[in-house]
N, C-alpha and C positions, 0 to 999 in steps of 0.2 A: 504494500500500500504506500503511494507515494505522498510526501508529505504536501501540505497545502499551498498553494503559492504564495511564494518570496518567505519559505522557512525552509531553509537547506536546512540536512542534517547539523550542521553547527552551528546551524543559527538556533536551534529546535535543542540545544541542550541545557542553555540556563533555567529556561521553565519547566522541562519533562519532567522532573519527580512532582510537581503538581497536577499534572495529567497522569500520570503516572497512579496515584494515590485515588485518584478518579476512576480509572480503568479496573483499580483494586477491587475496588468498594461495587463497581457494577457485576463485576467477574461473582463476587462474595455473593451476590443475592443474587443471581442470575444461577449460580450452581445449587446453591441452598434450595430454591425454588422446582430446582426437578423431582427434590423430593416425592413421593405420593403422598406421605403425614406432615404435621405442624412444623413448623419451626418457630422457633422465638424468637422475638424479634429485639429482644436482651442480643443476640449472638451476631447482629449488626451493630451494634452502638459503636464498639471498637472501630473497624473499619470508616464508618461514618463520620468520628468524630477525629481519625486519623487525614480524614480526605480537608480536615477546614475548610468548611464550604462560605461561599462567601456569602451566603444567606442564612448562615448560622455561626458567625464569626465566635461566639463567646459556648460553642457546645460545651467545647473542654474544660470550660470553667464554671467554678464552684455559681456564679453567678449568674443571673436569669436574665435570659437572652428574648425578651419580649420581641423583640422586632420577628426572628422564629417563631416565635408560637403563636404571634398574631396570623403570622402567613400561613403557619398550618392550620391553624383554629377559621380561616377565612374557607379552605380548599379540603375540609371534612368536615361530615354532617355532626351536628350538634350530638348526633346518637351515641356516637366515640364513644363518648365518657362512661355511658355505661358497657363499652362492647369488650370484649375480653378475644374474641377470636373474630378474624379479619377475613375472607374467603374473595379469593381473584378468580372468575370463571371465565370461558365465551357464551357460554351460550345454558339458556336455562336445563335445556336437555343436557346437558353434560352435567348440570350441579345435581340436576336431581334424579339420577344415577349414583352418583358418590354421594348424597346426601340424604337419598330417602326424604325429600322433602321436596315440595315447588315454592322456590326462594320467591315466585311473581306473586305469590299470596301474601309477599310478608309485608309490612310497609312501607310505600316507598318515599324515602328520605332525599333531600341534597344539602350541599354547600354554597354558602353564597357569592363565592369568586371562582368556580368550576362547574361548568355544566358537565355533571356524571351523577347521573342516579344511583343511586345505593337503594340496600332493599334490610329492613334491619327486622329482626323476628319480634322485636320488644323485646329480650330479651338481653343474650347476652353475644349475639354475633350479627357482625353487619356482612354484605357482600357487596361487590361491586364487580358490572364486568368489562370488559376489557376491550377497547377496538384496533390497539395494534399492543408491540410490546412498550411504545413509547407511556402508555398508561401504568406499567411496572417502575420504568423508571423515574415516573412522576410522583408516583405513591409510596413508593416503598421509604425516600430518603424523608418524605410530608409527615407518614407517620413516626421514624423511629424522630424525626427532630422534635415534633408533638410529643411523645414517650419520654425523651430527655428533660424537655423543660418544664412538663410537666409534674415528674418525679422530684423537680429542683425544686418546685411550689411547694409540693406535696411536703416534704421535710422540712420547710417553714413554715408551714399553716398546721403542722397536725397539733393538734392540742389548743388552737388558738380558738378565741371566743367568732362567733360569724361576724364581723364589723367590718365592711367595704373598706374605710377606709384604712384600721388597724392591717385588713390584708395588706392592702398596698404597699402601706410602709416595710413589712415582712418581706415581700417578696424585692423588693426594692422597682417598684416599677414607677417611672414618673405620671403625670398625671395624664398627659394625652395618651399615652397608650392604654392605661388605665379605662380614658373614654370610650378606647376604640375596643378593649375589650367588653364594654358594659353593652356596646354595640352591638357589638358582633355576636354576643349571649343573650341578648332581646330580654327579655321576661324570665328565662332559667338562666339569668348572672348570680341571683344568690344562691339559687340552687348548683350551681357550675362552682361556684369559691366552696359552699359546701361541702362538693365534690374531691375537690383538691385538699383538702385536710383531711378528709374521711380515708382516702385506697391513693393506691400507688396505682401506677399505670405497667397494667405488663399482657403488652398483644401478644398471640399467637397471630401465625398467618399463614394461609394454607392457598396451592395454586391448581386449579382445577384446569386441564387445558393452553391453547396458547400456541397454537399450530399457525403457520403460513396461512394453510389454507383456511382452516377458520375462521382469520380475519377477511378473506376475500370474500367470503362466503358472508358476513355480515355485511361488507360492502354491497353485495346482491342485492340483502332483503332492503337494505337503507334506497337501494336508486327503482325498487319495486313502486313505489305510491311516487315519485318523481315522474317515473316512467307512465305510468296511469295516468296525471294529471299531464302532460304533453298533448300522449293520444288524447284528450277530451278538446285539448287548447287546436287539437291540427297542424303540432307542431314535429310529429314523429320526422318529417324528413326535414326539419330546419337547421340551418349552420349556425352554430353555438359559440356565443362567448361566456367561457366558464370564468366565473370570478370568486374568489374567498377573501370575504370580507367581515362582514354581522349582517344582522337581519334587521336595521335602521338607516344606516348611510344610504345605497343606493336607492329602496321605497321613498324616502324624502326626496333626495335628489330630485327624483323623476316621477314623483304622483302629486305634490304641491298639498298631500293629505292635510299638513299639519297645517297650514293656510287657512284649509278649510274649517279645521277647528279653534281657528285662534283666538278667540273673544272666551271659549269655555277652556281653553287650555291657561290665559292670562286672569283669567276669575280666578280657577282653580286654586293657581301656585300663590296667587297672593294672598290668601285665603289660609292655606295648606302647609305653605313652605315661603315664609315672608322673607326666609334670606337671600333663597332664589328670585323671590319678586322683585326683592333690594336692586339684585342686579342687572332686569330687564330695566327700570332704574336711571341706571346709571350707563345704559346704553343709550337710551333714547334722548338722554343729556349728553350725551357727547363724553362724559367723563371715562366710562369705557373703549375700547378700543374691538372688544368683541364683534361678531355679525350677529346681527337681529337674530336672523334665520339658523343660526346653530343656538342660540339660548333655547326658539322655538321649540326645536328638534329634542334636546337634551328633556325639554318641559314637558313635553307631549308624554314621553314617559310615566311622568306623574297621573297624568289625567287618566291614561289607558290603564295603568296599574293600580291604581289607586282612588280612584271615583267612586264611589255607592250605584255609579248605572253604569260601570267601569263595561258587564257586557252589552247593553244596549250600545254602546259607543265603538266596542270593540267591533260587533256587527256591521252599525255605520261604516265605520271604518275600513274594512271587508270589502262592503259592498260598493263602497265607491272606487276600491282598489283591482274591484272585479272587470268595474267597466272600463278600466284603463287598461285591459290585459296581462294584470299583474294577480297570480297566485301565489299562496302560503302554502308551503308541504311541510306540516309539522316532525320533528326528530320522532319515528315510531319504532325508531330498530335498537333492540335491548343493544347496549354499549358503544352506540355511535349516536351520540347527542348533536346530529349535527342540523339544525331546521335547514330549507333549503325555502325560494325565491326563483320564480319563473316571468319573465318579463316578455311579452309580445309586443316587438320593438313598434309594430305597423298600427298595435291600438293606444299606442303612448301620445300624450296629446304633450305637443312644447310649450302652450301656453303654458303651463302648468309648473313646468323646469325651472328649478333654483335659479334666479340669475346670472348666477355666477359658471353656468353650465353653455352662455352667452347666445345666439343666435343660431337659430335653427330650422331648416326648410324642410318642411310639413310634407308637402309633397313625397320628399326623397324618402322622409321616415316612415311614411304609407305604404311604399313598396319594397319596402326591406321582407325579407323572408326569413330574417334571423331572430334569434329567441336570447336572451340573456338567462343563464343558470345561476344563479348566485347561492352562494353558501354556507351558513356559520363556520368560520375557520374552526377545524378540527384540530386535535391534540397532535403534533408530534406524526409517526408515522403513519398513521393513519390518514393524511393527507395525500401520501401516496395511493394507497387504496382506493380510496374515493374518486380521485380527476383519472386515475387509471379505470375503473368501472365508466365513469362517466364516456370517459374516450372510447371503447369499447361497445356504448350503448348507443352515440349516435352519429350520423352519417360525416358530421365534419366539423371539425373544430375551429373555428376561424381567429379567437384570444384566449389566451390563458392571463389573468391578472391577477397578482398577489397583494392581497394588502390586510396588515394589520399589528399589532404593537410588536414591540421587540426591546430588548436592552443599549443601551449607548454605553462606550466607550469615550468616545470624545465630544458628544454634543450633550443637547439639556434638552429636558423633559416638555416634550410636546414640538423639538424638533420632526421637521420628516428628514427621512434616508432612504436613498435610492443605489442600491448595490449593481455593478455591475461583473462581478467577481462572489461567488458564492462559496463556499468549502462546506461538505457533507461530513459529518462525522459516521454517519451510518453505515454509508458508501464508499467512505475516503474517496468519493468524487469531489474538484475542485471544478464549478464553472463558469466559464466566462461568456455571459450574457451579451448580448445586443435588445441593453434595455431600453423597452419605447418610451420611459417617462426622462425626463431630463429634469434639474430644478425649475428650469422657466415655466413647468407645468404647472408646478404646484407653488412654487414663491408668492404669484400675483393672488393668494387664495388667503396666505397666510396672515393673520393680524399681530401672531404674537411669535411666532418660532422662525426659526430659518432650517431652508431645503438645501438639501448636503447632497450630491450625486457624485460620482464617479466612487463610493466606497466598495467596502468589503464586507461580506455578511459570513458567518457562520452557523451554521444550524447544529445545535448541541444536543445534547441527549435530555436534560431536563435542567429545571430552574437550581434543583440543590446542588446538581453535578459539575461545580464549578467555584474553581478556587482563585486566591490574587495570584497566584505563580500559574497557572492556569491559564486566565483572560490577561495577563502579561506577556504569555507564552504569542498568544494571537495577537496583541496591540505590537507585539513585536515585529509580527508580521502584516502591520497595517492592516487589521481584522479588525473595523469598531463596531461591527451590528451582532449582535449575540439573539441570537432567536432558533425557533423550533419547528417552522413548516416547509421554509422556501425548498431548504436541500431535498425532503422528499418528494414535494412538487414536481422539483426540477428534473429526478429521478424517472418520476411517470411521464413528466413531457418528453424526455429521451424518447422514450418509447413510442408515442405519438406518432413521431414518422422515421423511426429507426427500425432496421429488421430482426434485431434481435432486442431482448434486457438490456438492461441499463449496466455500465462495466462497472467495477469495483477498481478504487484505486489511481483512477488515471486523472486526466488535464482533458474535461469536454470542452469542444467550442458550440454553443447553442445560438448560431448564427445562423440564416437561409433555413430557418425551421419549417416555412411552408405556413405556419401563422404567428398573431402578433404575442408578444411575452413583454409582461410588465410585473413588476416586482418592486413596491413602496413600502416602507416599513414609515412609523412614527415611533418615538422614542418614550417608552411610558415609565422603565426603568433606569437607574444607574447601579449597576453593581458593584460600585466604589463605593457608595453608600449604603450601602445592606439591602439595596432595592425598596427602598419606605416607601419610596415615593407611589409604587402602584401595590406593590406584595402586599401592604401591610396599612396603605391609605385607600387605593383608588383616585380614576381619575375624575376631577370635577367638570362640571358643564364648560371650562374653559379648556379641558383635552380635548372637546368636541373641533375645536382652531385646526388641529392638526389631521383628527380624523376624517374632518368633510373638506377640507384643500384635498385630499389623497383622495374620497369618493368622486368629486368635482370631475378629479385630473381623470380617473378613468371610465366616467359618464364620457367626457368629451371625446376619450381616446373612442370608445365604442362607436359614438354615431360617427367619426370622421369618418372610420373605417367605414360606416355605411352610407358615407359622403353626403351625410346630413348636416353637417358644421357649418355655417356661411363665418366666413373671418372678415 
């Protein structure tokens, strides 16, 4: 396997024992896990807290590394605390086989900065399943860093009387994190500090499954109700621009929905959420520098989620989205959460289009034949899977577009990045793109960050699996984007119009590919900083800046291509 570009072997030796200690630590629970029985997840701690991860800076120390356990307590369901045994599947027929039991019966639970459903007995074991192995290496280092810090509470609070704030001082935690725990425990934070003084935290975890095929085979059932809603749209023979992004950017962009709701969206927030109103505010004084139209976007949220006729709304909502040729395919395939978005370019009305998506001829977008697929960006490898079935299922692909958060090295938070150099960890493929966004796409869009293009992205194995000698190793080698989907993406696009897999190892050139490739990241972490800024905060309605310049940039790119753009 060759190493990534512009890191010869000698250049690749002062950081190797931090990748090295990484490679340990995945080897360690990658082998543990063929088991058929439990393992304990005691028999990881060593290896994980040899790896000093940079999202868990203080494992090894006697003190409590909140910024950790905010991030795991955000990316596991609340159920944890009471689960004693952890169960990773594919598929429910395979658990309930080994289990004697149909884990669909049992409740199903989530997290609120992970879309993965878990399924918990009430009792004393959760499960969760799996749509590639990059879900292993997400979970496994989530929970044991959860296990450590929370064993560190645990031996400060046992004996102490229940007082929020007496814990505090105990564990030493300052006060905003403090909040953001009270947050993130909703209504069971006393019952949760409870918890922490009461037991010690010691999972088992057991792996059921986890085949290649498997995961393809999940890819199947996921593009089954995609496939269905096509045929109804008259889209089976349409040329497809696939895009992974969320299920809000491009619907705004290009349906003017939130428009329509905007007198019961701007009640709502002021009403509901005055800080947010604070700052439509101080938009419309000039004091902000925000776009109207993304506070909109960020708000409508509110309203759709949280109104008392939230479904009467949601319906509305629906059905005007219907008449603009735009479908919803909800995520229905156990362990691939991924919703999808079907846009029928020739019933998209441009009045309608965000401004800032500029001038557009009506005519030309009526006799388009193409279909937009859009996607909630998936986990990790699983990205492959997915635009690989997709390619597979219809007649021609005409864009692939990637877009969505990532880590910085060298910029700041709500920057965008635009890579034209990739390195695959999975693959030890490195590629070099002929990417169609440049900055000038997304610059003029920007109100608060700046667009970064000609860099270097890596796609890594997961958020924990990364250390400073590590992401030094890559800054060394001018690598500043640290993220987890482009490189499998880029994997399945090989394949697109290649005659065989995707090689391991080598230097692709993903030039004259036959259709358009764009890849925009925005910047939501820094992992120089323990990643606070999104692991462990979230981003507020001013990430929305960086988000919708990046949806903008590839609304435009789509209709140029369908030579809908007038300049």
């Amino acid at each position: 396997m060759q190493p990534p570009a512009g890191m010869g072997e000698a250049e690749t030796r002062p950081g190797w024992s931090g990748r090295h200690a990484v490679e340990l630590y995945v080897r360690t629970y990658s082998t543990m896990l063929q088991s058929s029985g439990e393992i304990r997840l005691d028999a990881l701690v060593h290896a994980h807290l040899d790896m000093a991860s940079s999202l868990h800076p203080l494992g090894a120390s006697e003190n409590v590394d909140m910024g950790a356990f905010l991030y795991a307590v955000s990316r596991l369901p609340a159920a944890v605390r009471e689960a004693r045994e952890v169960i990773l599947g594919q598929s429910a027929m395979g658990l309930q086989a080994r289990l004697d039991t149909d884990v669909g019966d049992w409740e199903q639970v989530r997290a609120r900065a992970r879309r993965r459903i878990w399924y918990w007995d009430r009792g004393h074991r959760l499960a969760a399943f799996l749509a590639s192995p990059s879900d292993i290496d997400d979970l496994i280092p989530t929970l044991v860093a959860y296990q450590v810090e929370w064993n560190k509470m645990h031996l400060r609070l046992a004996g102490c009387e229940l007082d929020p704030e007496r814990a505090r001082s105990a564990i030493g935690a300052d006060e905003d994190d403090w909040e953001r725990l009270r947050t993130a425990w909703g209504d069971d934070f006393r019952s949760g500090l409870a918890a922490l003084g009461q037991r010690e935290c010691r999972l088992r975890l057991r792996l059921i499954g986890g085949s290649h095929l498997g995961y393809a085979r999940q890819a199947q059932r996921w593009w089954a109700p995609i496939a269905q809603t096509l045929a109804e749209l008259e889209l089976t023979q349409a040329p497809v621009y696939f895009c992974s992004s969320n299920v809000h950017s491009l619907v705004n962009v290009l349906s003017g929905v939130a428009n329509r709701f905007e007198s019961q969206i701007v009640d709502f927030v002021r009403e509901q959420e005055p800080e947010l109103g604070h700052e439509l505010i101080k938009v419309e004084q000039g004091v902000s520098r925000a776009n109207r139209d993304n506070w909109l976007y960020f708000a409508a949220r509110s309203l759709f989620d949280r109104h008392p006729e939230r479904a009467r709304l949601r319906a509305a909502r629906s059905e005007i989205e219907r008449g603009l040729g735009i479908r919803h395919v909800p995520a229905r395939t156990v362990g691939v959460d991924s919703a999808a978005q079907i846009f029928r370019l020739a019933e998209l009305d441009p009045r309608l289009f965000d401004p800032r998506v500029g001038r557009v001829d009506p005519s030309a977008l009526r006799e388009s034949p193409a279909a937009i697929i859009n996607i909630d960006y998936p986990l990790g490898l699983a990205s492959y899977h997915l635009l690989r079935q997709v390619a597979e299922s219809v007649p021609w692909i005409s864009g692939v577009y990637i877009m969505g958060k990532a880590a910085t090295l060298n910029a700041e938070v709500g920057d965008v990045m635009i890579p034209n150099v990739v390195y695959n960890e999975h693959s030890g493929n490195t590629y070099w793109l002929d990417n169609c966004f440049a900055a000038g796409d997304v610059q003029p869009q920007l109100a608060f960050g700046s667009a970064l293009d000609n860099q270097r992205a890596v796609t890594v194995r997961g958020t924990f699996l990364q250390n400073r000698d590590y992401l030094e190793l890559y800054y060394h080698g001018h690598y500043t984007i640290v993220e987890m989907e482009a490189g499998p993406y880029l994997d399945a696009g090989y394949e697109i119009r290649a005659a065989h897999r995707h090689p391991s190892g080598e230097h692709v050139n993903m030039s004259r590919l036959g259709f358009d490739l764009g890849i925009v990241h925005y910047a939501s972490d820094t992992p120089y900083t323990q990643a606070r800024t999104l692991g462990a905060r979230g981003l507020d309605y001013r990430g929305m800046d960086s988000t919708y310049a990046a949806a903008v940039a590839v609304a435009r790119r789509i209709l140029a291509q369908e030579g809908a753009i007038l300049t």
